[in-house]
N, C-alpha and C positions, 0 to 999 in steps of 0.2 A: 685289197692287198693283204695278201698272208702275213705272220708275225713271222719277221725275219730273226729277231736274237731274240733268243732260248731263255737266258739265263745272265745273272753276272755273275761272274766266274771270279776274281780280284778289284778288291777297293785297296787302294793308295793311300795311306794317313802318313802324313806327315808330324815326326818325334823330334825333341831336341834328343834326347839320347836312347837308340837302340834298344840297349839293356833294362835300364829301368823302364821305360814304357812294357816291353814282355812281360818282362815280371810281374805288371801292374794290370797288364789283359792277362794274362796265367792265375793271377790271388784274385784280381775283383770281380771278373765276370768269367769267369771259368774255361779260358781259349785253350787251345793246345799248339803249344809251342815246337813248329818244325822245321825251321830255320833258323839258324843267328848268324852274323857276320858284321865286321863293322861299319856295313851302311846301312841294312838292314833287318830285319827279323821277318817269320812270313807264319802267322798263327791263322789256326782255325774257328773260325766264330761263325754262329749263327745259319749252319750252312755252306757257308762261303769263308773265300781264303782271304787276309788281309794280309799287305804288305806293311810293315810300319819303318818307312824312308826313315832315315839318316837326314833331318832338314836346318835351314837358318832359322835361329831364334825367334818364335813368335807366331812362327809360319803355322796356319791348322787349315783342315777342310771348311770350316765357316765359311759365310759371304753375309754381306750387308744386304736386305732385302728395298725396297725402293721406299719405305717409310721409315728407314734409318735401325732396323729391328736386326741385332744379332743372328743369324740363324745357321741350323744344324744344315747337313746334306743328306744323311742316312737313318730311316727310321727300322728300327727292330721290332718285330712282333713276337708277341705271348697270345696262349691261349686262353683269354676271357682276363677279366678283372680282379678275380682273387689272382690269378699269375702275375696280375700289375701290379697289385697290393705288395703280392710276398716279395715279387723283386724288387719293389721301391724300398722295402722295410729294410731287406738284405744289406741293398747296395748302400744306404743310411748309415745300418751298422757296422760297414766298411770302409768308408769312412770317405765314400765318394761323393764328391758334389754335386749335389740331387734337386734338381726342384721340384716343385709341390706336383700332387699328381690333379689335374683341370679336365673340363668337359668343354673341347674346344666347339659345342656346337653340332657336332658330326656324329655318325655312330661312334660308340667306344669311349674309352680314356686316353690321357694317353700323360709319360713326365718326360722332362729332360735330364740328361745329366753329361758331366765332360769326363774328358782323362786328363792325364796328368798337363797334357800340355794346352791344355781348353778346348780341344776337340769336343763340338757338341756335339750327342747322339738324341734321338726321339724313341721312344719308346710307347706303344699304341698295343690296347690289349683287344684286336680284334686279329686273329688269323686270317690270310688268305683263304679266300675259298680253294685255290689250287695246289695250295700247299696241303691242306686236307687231303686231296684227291690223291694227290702224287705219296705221302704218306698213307694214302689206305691202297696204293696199287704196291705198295713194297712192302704190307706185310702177308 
Protein backbone atom coordinates (compact mmCIF):
# COMPACT_ATOMS: atom_id res chain seq x y z
CA UNK A 1 0.00 0.00 0.00
CA UNK A 2 1.25 3.54 -1.18
CA UNK A 3 1.52 6.36 1.66
CA UNK A 4 -1.71 7.84 1.51
CA UNK A 5 -1.11 11.27 3.84
CA UNK A 6 1.55 13.51 2.68
CA UNK A 7 2.16 15.67 5.37
CA UNK A 8 0.67 17.22 8.78
CA UNK A 9 -0.74 20.22 7.75
CA UNK A 10 -2.19 21.62 11.67
CA UNK A 11 -1.57 20.47 15.25
CA UNK A 12 -4.18 21.45 17.91
CA UNK A 13 -2.52 22.77 21.54
CA UNK A 14 -4.53 23.47 23.66
CA UNK A 15 -3.85 27.37 25.90
CA UNK A 16 -5.50 28.62 28.93
CA UNK A 17 -5.18 31.92 27.24
CA UNK A 18 -4.99 32.80 23.48
CA UNK A 19 -2.90 35.85 23.94
CA UNK A 20 -0.22 35.00 26.19
CA UNK A 21 0.49 31.62 24.80
CA UNK A 22 1.23 33.65 21.13
CA UNK A 23 3.16 35.79 22.63
CA UNK A 24 5.12 33.08 24.35
CA UNK A 25 5.56 30.81 20.80
CA UNK A 26 6.38 34.55 18.96
CA UNK A 27 9.41 35.58 22.10
CA UNK A 28 10.53 31.81 22.87
CA UNK A 29 10.83 29.87 19.92
CA UNK A 30 10.43 32.21 17.17
CA UNK A 31 6.71 31.26 15.45
CA UNK A 32 5.00 33.82 13.29
CA UNK A 33 1.90 34.96 14.36
CA UNK A 34 -1.08 34.79 11.75
CA UNK A 35 -4.06 34.64 13.48
CA UNK A 36 -5.70 35.89 16.83
CA UNK A 37 -9.18 35.78 17.91
CA UNK A 38 -10.56 35.08 21.14
CA UNK A 39 -10.64 31.43 20.96
CA UNK A 40 -7.82 31.03 19.05
CA UNK A 41 -4.41 31.98 17.57
CA UNK A 42 -2.91 30.00 14.37
CA UNK A 43 1.19 30.51 14.37
CA UNK A 44 3.74 29.20 12.17
CA UNK A 45 6.43 26.81 13.57
CA UNK A 46 8.60 24.34 12.52
CA UNK A 47 7.12 23.97 9.00
CA UNK A 48 3.72 23.51 9.87
CA UNK A 49 0.70 25.65 11.17
CA UNK A 50 -0.27 25.36 14.86
CA UNK A 51 -3.60 26.13 16.15
CA UNK A 52 -3.38 27.39 19.89
CA UNK A 53 -7.38 26.49 21.14
CA UNK A 54 -8.97 28.68 23.70
CA UNK A 55 -9.05 25.39 26.41
CA UNK A 56 -10.27 24.41 30.30
CA UNK A 57 -7.72 24.90 32.72
CA UNK A 58 -5.15 22.30 32.90
CA UNK A 59 -6.06 20.82 29.57
CA UNK A 60 -2.38 20.08 27.39
CA UNK A 61 -1.47 17.65 24.45
CA UNK A 62 0.23 15.28 27.13
CA UNK A 63 -0.98 11.55 27.75
CA UNK A 64 0.11 9.16 30.64
CA UNK A 65 2.04 6.43 28.93
CA UNK A 66 1.27 2.78 30.42
CA UNK A 67 4.25 2.98 33.10
CA UNK A 68 2.61 5.86 34.60
CA UNK A 69 5.56 8.41 32.60
CA UNK A 70 4.20 11.97 31.66
CA UNK A 71 4.68 12.16 28.09
CA UNK A 72 4.92 14.73 25.10
CA UNK A 73 3.00 13.97 21.58
CA UNK A 74 5.16 16.04 19.14
CA UNK A 75 8.86 15.78 18.58
CA UNK A 76 10.87 18.79 16.66
CA UNK A 77 14.03 18.38 14.79
CA UNK A 78 17.34 20.19 14.36
CA UNK A 79 19.95 19.70 12.36
CA UNK A 80 22.82 17.70 14.25
CA UNK A 81 23.72 18.30 18.06
CA UNK A 82 25.51 21.45 18.11
CA UNK A 83 21.77 22.79 16.76
CA UNK A 84 20.61 20.74 20.15
CA UNK A 85 23.14 22.39 22.05
CA UNK A 86 22.57 26.03 20.86
CA UNK A 87 18.80 25.49 21.28
CA UNK A 88 18.78 24.08 24.74
CA UNK A 89 21.25 26.88 25.85
CA UNK A 90 18.81 29.52 24.10
CA UNK A 91 15.56 28.29 25.36
CA UNK A 92 17.58 28.07 29.03
CA UNK A 93 18.31 31.53 28.67
CA UNK A 94 14.74 32.31 28.08
CA UNK A 95 13.64 31.21 30.58
CA UNK A 96 11.77 28.09 29.50
CA UNK A 97 11.45 25.00 31.20
CA UNK A 98 13.96 22.79 29.77
CA UNK A 99 15.21 19.44 30.80
CA UNK A 100 18.41 18.14 30.53
CA UNK A 101 19.54 17.28 27.04
CA UNK A 102 19.95 12.69 27.35
CA UNK A 103 21.08 9.89 24.94
CA UNK A 104 17.93 7.99 24.89
CA UNK A 105 19.72 4.86 23.56
CA UNK A 106 18.84 5.74 19.76
CA UNK A 107 20.68 7.55 17.07
CA UNK A 108 20.98 11.31 18.23
CA UNK A 109 20.01 13.44 21.28
CA UNK A 110 17.41 14.59 22.10
CA UNK A 111 15.60 17.30 25.44
CA UNK A 112 12.25 18.22 26.67
CA UNK A 113 10.68 21.23 27.39
CA UNK A 114 6.81 22.73 27.93
CA UNK A 115 4.98 26.18 27.35
CA UNK A 116 3.43 27.91 29.32
CA UNK A 117 0.61 25.66 30.01
CA UNK A 118 2.76 22.36 30.38
CA UNK A 119 2.62 21.41 26.98
CA UNK A 120 5.52 18.93 26.47
CA UNK A 121 7.52 19.28 23.34
CA UNK A 122 10.69 16.62 22.21
CA UNK A 123 13.18 18.01 20.69
CA UNK A 124 15.74 15.22 18.72
CA UNK A 125 18.88 16.60 16.84
CA UNK A 126 18.77 14.29 14.06
CA UNK A 127 17.01 15.59 10.69
CA UNK A 128 14.77 13.66 8.53
CA UNK A 129 16.35 12.14 5.73
CA UNK A 130 13.29 13.55 3.55
CA UNK A 131 13.26 16.71 4.91
CA UNK A 132 16.80 16.94 3.48
CA UNK A 133 15.66 15.94 0.20
CA UNK A 134 12.64 17.99 0.04
CA UNK A 135 14.81 21.09 1.11
CA UNK A 136 17.56 20.37 -1.58
CA UNK A 137 14.72 19.89 -4.39
CA UNK A 138 13.58 23.79 -3.45
CA UNK A 139 16.72 25.22 -3.66
Amino acid sequence: MSEKLLRVGTTYLPVSSVNQAAEWYVKKLGATLNYIDDDKAIISLANQSFFLVASLKGETANFVSSNGEKRFSITFEVDGLRALKQLHAELLENGVTTGEIEDRGHAGNNFVFQDLDGNLFDVWSELSPSFHVGVERRL
